[in-house]
C-alpha positions in Angstrom: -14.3 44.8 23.7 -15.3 41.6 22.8 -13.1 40.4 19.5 -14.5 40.1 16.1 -14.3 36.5 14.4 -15.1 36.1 10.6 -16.9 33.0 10.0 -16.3 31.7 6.5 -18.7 28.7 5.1 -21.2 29.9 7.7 -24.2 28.2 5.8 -22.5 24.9 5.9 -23.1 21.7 8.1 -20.1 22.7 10.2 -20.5 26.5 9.8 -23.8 27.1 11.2 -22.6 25.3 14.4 -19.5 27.3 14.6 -21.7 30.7 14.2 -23.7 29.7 17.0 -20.6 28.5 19.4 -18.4 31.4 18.9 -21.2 34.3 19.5 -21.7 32.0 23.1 -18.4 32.3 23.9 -18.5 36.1 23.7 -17.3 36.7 20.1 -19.0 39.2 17.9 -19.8 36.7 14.6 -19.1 38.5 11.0 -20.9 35.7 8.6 -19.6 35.7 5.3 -22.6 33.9 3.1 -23.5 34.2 -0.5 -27.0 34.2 1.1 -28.0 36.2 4.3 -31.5 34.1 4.0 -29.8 30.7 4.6 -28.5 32.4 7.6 -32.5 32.0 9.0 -32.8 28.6 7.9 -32.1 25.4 10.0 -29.7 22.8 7.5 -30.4 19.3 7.1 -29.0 16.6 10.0 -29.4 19.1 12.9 -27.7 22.2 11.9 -29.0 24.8 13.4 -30.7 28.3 11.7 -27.9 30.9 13.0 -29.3 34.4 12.1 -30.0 35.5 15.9 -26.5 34.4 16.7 -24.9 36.7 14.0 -23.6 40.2 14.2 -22.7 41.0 11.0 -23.6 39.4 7.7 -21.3 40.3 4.4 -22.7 39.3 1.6 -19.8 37.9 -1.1 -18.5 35.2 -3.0 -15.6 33.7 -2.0 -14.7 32.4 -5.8 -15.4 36.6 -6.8 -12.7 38.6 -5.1 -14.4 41.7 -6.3 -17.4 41.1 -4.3 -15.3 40.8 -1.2 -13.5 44.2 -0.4 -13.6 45.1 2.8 -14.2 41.8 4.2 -11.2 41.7 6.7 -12.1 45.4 7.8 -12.2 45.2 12.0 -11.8 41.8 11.6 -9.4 39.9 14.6 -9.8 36.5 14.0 -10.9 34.1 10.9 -12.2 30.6 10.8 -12.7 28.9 7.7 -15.2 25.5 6.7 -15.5 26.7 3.2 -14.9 22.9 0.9 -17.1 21.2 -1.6 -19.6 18.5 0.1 -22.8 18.3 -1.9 -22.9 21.3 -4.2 -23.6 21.3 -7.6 -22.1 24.4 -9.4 -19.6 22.9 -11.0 -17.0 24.5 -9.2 -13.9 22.4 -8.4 -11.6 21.1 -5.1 -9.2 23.1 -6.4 -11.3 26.1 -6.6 -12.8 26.3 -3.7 -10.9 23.7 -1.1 -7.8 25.7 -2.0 -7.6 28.6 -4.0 -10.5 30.1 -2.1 -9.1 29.4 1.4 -5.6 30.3 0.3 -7.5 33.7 -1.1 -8.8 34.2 2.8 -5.2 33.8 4.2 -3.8 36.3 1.9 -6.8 38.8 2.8 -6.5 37.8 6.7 -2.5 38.3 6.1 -2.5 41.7 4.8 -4.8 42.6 7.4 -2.5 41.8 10.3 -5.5 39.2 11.7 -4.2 37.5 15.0 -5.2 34.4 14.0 -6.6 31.9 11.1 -8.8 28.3 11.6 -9.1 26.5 9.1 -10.8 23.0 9.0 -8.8 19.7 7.1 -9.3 16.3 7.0 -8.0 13.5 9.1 -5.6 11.0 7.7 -4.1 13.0 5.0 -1.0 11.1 4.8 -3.1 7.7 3.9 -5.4 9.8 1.5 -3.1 12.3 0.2 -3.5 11.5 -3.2 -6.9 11.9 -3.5 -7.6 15.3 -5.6 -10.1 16.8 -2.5 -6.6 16.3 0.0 -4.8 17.6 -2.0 -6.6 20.6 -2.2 -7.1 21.2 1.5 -4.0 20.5 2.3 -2.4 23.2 -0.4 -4.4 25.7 1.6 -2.9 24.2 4.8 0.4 24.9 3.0 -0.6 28.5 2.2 -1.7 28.9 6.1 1.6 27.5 7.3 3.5 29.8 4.8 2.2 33.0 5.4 3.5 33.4 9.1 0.0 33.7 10.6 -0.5 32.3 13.9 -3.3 29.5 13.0 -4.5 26.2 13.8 -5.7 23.2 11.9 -8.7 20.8 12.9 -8.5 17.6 11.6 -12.2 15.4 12.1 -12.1 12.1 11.6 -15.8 13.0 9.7 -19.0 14.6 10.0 -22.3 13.5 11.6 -24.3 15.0 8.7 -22.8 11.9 6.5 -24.0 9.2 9.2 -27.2 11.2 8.8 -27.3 9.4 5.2 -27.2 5.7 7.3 -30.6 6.6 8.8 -32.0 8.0 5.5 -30.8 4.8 4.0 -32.3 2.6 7.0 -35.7 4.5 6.8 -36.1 2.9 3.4 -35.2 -0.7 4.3 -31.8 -1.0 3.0 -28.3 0.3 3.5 -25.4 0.0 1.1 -21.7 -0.1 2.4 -18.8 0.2 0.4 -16.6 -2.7 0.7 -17.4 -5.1 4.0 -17.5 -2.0 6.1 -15.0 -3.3 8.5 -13.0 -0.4 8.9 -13.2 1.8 12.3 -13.9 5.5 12.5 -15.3 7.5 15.3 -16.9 10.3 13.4 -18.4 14.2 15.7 -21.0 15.7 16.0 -21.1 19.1 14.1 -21.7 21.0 17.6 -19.0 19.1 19.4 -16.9 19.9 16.4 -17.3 23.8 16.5 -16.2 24.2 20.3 -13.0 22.3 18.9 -12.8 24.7 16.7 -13.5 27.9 19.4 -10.8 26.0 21.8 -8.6 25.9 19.2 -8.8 29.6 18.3 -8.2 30.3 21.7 -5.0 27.3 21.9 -1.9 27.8 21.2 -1.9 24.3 19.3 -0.6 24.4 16.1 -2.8 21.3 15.1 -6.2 19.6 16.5 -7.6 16.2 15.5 -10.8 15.5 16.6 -13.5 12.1 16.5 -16.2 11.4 18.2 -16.4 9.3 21.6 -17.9 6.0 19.8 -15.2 4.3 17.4 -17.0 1.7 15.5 -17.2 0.1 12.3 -18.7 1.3 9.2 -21.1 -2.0 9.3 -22.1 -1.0 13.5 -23.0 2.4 12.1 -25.2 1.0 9.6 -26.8 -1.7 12.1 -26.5 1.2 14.8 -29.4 3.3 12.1 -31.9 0.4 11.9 -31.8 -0.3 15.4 -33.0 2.9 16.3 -35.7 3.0 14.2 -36.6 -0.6 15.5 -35.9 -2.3 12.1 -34.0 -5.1 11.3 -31.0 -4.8 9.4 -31.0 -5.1 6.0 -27.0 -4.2 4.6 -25.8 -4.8 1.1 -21.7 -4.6 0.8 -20.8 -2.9 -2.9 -17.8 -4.4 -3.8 -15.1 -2.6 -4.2 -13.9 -3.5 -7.8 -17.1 -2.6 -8.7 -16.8 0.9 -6.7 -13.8 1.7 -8.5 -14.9 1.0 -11.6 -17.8 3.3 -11.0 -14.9 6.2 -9.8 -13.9 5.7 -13.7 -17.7 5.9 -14.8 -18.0 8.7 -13.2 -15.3 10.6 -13.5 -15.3 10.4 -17.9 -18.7 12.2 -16.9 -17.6 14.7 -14.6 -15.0 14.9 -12.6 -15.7 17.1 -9.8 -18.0 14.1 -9.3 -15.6 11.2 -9.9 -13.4 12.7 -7.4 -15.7 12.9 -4.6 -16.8 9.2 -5.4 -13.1 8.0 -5.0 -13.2 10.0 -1.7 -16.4 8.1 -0.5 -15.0 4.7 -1.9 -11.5 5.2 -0.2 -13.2 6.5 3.1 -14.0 2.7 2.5 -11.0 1.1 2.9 -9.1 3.0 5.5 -9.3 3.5 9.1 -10.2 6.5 10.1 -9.9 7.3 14.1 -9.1 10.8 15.3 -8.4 11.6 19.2 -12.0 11.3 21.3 -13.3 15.1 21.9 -16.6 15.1 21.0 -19.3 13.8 23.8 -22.4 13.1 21.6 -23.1 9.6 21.1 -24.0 8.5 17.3 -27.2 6.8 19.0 -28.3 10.0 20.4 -27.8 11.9 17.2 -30.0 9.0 15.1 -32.6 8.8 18.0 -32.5 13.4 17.2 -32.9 12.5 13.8 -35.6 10.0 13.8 -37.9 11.9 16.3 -37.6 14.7 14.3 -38.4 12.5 11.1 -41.7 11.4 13.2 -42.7 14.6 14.3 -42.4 16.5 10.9 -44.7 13.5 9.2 -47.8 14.2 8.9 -50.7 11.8 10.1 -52.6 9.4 7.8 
């Protein structure tokens, strides 16, 4: 019988992809969602709708233990996306980075799963002290400590955010933090989720994973206008004035302020993970941009 893999933070960028890869490698998908309509929906920058490719949908709240009982029943396998990126419900890193994936390892631990994936970040020992590392990596901790057998993938970063570069290049300007010099090769979100199946099927204790195009932040940028047939307009934000906006910010709200600093550090750092992923940034901005054409409507 083919083996039952929970899919937590199946609504996400990342998610959705992983739904869709791990039901076509022969897994029966449990999605756990706070919404089985999103489940029908396509996501922004590509992701896919994901309802046909789900077998069971549980309905919970991963911050609302209550609403999860039963969640592990039948259950063989869990992988986890659940972080903060763009929502705005005030919740916390802490809340949900950690202390919501460190509630799924307890849950997957008492139910004797055979094995736990769970999504990171690249680069944690340049970036640890940023508040959303921290977080992830306390729930990498947790993983580690509870004698599961498990895996962690590590991406270098997300297509979805150079999908932000062409939004930015559609209206005639991009702004970089800093010069933009540093080097990353971030992957594709459906390159990234049959990482993620390989890696539930590895025995690997640990998985990084980029893209096959390791550029600068500035190529990315130039990269977006180019494929819309524009030329490149860039403005470079300073970075004493970035961090002095982290500080703006962060008196305002913090949950905020620290995803700022993450942006404006992402900045300054390298950021190159091993090459796995096959999709070319130029093909995912030339996806993006025909899509962008064919859902305008005509004068």
């Amino acid at each position: 019988m083919a083996k039952t893999v929970l899919v937590a933070g199946s609504t996400g960028y990342l998610g959705k992809f992983a739904v869709r890869a791990f039901n076509q490698r022969g897994y029966r998908v449990r999605a756990l969602t706070r919404s089985e309509e999103r489940l029908a929906e396509a996501g922004p920058f590509t992701a896919p709708a994901v309802a046909e490719f789900v077998d069971e949908v549980f309905v919970g709240e991963i911050t609302k233990p209550n609403t999860l009982d039963g969640l592990m029943d039948g259950v063989d396998l869990v992988f986890s996306s659940v972080g903060i990126s763009r929502q705005r419900d005030g919740l916390t890193f802490e809340q949900i980075d950690h202390q919501a994936n460190r509630l799924l390892v307890d849950l997957a631990k008492r139910a004797g799963v055979e094995k736990f994936v769970y999504v990171s970040l690249w680069g944690q020992a340049e970036i640890g002290h940023l508040e959303i590392v921290r977080a992830h990596e306390k729930a990498v901790a947790a993983l580690e400590d509870s004698g599961l057998p498990h895996c962690i993938v590590r991406p270098s970063g997300y297509f979805s955010d150079m999908g932000v570069l062409l939004d930015m290049a559609r209206k005639g300007r991009s702004f970089l933090v800093g010069a933009g010099e540093n080097q990353f090769n971030p992957i594709h979100g459906a390159d990234l989720a049959e990482v993620c199946v390989d890696a539930m099927e590895s025995n690997e204790p640990e998985l990084g994973a980029g893209g096959p195009d390791t550029m600068t932040q500035r190529q990315a940028a130039e990269l977006a206008f180019d494929v819309l047939g524009q030329p490149a307009k860039i403005v470079v934000l300073p970075m004493w004035l970035m961090r002095g906006g982290v500080r703006l910010i962060r008196l305002l709200n913090t949950q905020f302020g620290d995803l700022f600093e993450f942006i404006v550090t992402a900045g300054e750092i390298d950021g190159v993970a091993p090459s796995i992923g096959k999709t070319t940034l130029r093909s995912y901005f030339e996806e993006l941009a025909a899509d962008q054409t064919e859902h305008t409507p005509n004068p």
